[in-house]
C-alpha positions as CSV (number, residue, x, y, z in Angstrom):
1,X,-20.5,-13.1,-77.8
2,X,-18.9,-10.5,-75.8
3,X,-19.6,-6.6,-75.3
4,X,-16.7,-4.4,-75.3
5,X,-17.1,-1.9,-72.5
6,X,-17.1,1.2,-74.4
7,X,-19.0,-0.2,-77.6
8,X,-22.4,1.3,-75.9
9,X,-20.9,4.7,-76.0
10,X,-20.2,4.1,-80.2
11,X,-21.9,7.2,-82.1
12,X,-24.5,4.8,-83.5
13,X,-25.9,3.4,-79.9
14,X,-24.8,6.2,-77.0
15,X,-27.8,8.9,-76.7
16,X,-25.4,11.7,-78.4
17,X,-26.4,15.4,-78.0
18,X,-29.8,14.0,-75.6
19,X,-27.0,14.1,-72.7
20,X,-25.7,17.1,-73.5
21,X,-28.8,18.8,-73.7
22,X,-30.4,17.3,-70.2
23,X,-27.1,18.5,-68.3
24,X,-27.4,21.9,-70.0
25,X,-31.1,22.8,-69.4
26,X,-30.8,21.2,-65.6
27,X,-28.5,24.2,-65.5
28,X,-30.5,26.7,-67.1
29,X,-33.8,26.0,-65.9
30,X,-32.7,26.2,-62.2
31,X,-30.6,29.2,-62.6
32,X,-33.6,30.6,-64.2
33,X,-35.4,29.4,-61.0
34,X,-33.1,31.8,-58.9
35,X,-33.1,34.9,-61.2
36,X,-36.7,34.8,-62.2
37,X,-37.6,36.3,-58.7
38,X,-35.0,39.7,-58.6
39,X,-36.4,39.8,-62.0
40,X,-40.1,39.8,-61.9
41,X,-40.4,40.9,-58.2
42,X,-37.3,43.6,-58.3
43,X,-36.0,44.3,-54.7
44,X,-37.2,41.1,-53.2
45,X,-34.7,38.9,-51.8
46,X,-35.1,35.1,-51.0
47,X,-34.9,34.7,-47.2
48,X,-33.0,32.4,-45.3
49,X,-35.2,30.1,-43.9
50,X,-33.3,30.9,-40.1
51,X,-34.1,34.4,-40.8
52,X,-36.6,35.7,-38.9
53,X,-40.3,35.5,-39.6
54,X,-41.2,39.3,-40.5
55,X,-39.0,39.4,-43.3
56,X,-39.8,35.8,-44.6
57,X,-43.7,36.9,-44.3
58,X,-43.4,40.0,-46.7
59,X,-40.8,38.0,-49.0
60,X,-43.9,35.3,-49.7
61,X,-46.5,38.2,-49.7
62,X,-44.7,40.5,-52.2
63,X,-43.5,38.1,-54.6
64,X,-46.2,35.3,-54.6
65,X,-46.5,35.6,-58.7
66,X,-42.5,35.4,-59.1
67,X,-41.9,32.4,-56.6
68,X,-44.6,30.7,-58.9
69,X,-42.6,31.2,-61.7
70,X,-39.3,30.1,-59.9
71,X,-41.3,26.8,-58.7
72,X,-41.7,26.1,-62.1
73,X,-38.5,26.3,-63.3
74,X,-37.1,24.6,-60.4
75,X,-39.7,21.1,-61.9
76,X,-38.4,21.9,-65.3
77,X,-34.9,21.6,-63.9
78,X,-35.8,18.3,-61.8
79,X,-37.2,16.9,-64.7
80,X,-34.4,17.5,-66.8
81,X,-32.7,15.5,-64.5
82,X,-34.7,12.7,-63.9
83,X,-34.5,11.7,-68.1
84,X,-31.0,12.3,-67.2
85,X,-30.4,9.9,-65.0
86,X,-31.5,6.2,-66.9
87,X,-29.4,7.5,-69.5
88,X,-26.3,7.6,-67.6
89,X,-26.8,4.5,-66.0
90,X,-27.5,2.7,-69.4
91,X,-24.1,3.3,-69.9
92,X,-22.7,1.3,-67.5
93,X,-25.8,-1.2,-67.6
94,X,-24.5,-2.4,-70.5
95,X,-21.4,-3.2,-69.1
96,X,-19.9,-4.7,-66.3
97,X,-20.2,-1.6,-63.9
98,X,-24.2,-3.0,-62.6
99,X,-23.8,-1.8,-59.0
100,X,-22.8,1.9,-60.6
101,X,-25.8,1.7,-62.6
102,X,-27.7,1.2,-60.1
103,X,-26.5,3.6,-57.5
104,X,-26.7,5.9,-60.5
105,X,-30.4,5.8,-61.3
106,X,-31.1,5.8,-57.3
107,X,-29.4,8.6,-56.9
108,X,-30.0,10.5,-60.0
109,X,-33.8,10.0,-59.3
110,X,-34.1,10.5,-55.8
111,X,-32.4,14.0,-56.4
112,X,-35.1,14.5,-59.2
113,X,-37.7,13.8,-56.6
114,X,-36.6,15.8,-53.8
115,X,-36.4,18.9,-56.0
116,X,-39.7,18.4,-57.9
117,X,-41.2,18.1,-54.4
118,X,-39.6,21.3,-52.7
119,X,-40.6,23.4,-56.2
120,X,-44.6,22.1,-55.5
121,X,-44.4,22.5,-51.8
122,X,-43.1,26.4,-52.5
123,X,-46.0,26.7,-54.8
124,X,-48.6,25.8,-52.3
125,X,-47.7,28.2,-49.8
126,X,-48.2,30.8,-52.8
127,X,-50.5,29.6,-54.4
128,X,-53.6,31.6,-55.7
129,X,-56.3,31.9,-53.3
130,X,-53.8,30.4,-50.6
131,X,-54.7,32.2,-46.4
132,X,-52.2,33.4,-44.6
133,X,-50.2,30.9,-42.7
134,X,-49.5,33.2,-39.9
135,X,-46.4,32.0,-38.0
136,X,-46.6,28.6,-39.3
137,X,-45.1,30.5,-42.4
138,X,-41.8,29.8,-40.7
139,X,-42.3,25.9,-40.3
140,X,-43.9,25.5,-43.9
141,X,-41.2,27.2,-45.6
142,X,-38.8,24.7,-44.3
143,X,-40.9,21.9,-45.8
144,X,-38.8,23.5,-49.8
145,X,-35.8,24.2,-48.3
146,X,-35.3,20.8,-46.3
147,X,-36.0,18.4,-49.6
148,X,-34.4,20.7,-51.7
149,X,-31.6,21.0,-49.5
150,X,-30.2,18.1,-47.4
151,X,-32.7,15.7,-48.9
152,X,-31.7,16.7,-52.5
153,X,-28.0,16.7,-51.2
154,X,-28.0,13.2,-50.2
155,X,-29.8,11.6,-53.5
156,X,-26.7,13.7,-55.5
157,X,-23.9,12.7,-53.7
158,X,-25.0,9.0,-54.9
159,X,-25.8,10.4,-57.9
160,X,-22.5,11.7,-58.5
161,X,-20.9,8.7,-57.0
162,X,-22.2,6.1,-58.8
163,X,-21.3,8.2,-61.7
164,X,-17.6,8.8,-60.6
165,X,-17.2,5.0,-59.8
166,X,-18.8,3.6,-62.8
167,X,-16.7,5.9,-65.4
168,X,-13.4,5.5,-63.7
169,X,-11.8,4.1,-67.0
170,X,-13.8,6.2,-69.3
171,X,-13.3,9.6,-68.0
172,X,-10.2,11.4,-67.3
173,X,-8.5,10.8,-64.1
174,X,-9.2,14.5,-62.9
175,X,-12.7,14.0,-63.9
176,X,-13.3,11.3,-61.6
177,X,-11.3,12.7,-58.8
178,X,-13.5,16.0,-59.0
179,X,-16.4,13.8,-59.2
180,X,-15.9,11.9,-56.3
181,X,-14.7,15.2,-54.8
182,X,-18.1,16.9,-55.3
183,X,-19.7,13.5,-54.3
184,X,-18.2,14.1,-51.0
185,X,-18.9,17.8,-50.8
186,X,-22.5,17.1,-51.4
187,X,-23.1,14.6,-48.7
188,X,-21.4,17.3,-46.3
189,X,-24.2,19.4,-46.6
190,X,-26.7,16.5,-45.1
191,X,-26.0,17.9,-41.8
192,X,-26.9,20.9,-42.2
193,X,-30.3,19.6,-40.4
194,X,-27.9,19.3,-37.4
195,X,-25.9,22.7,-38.0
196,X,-26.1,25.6,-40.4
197,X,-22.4,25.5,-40.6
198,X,-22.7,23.0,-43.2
199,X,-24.9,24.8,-45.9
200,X,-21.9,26.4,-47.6
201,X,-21.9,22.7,-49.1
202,X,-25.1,23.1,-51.0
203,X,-24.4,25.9,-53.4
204,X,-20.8,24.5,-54.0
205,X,-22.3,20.8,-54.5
206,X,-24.7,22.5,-56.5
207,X,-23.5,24.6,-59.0
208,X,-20.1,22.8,-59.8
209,X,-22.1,19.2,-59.7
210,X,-23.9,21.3,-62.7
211,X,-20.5,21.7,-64.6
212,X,-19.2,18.7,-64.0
213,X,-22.4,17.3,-65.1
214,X,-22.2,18.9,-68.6
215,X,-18.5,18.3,-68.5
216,X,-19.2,14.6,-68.2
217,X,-21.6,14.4,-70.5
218,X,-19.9,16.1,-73.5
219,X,-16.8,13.9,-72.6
220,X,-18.7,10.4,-73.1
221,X,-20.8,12.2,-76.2
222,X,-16.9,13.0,-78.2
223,X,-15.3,10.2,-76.5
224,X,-14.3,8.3,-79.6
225,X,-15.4,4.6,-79.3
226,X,-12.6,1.7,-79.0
227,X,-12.7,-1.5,-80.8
């Protein structure tokens, strides 16, 4: 008995709107993450973590209640990704594309990780009751930025790679090229622990690895299934 390569993604079998939705509120929830603290703490402007420590002091004084908020968001959004990810390598786990799956799943839920982790680390430096950190403010607000940064940027160039290789003859052409585009775009922004230069990468890995991500995920959803 043989399985035909697309016959996992039939209407009765593939996971159908779940994808859709995962991609979607990955996007929302850490958007929300960013907006929630202009919002609830108006004026207030996440630092840079190379800024300098005065103005990174206030920020974490000032807006303690809205960064909680933000951390939260930021898990929802990690979480949303981590279901997302053993759904998109089921696709290709039923087929012949194994090493995609894998590199798929690894990828997807390494990213997961390392943005759970910087959303609970941010929370503990503001957490109720927390002291003052003093100047170590400086060297524990790296702890977020770092795994939710490079760390995170690693995991989701896999992530995206595994993706873009796996698909190759079920997505469009431009698809995959813009996958394995962003793939490359996200791994750029690894060395930012060697030079700042490189953290342009992370918002553009980022946010269009968010679009592409919904775009993927509505095209294997409607894709209509082969015999």
């Amino acid at each position: 008995m043989t399985l035909d390569t697309t016959q996992s993604l039939s209407p009765a079998k593939r996971p159908a709107k779940t994808l859709i939705i995962l991609a979607s509120l990955h996007f929302l929830f850490f958007f929300a993450s960013l907006i929630a603290i202009p919002i609830l703490a108006p004026g207030s402007r996440i630092p840079n973590p190379f800024d300098n420590n005065a103005e990174m002091h206030t920020f974490f004084q000032t807006a303690s209640a809205a960064i909680r908020v933000s951390d939260f968001l930021q898990l929802a959004s990690a979480l949303c990704l981590a279901a997302l990810s053993p759904l998109l390598s089921d696709v290709f786990a039923q087929s012949d594309r194994r090493s995609s799956s894998w590199l798929t799943l690894a990828g997807g839920l390494g990213a997961a990780i390392m943005l759970a982790l910087s959303a609970l680390f941010s929370w503990s430096i503001v957490s109720p009751g927390a002291t003052d950190l003093g100047p170590a403010l400086h060297s524990f607000q790296f702890i977020p930025f770092l795994l939710g940064g490079p760390a995170w940027a690693g995991f989701f160039a896999l992530f995206l790679a595994g993706i873009s290789i796996g698909a190759h003859n079920l997505l469009p052409r431009s698809l995959q090229r813009a996958g394995l585009f962003l793939s490359f775009v996200s791994a750029l922004a690894t060395p930012v622990l060697l030079s700042i230069i490189f953290a342009p990468c992370l918002p553009i890995a980022r946010f269009l690895g968010f679009i592409w991500l919904i775009a993927v995920s509505i095209y294997l959803v409607r894709r209509p299934a082969r015999a």
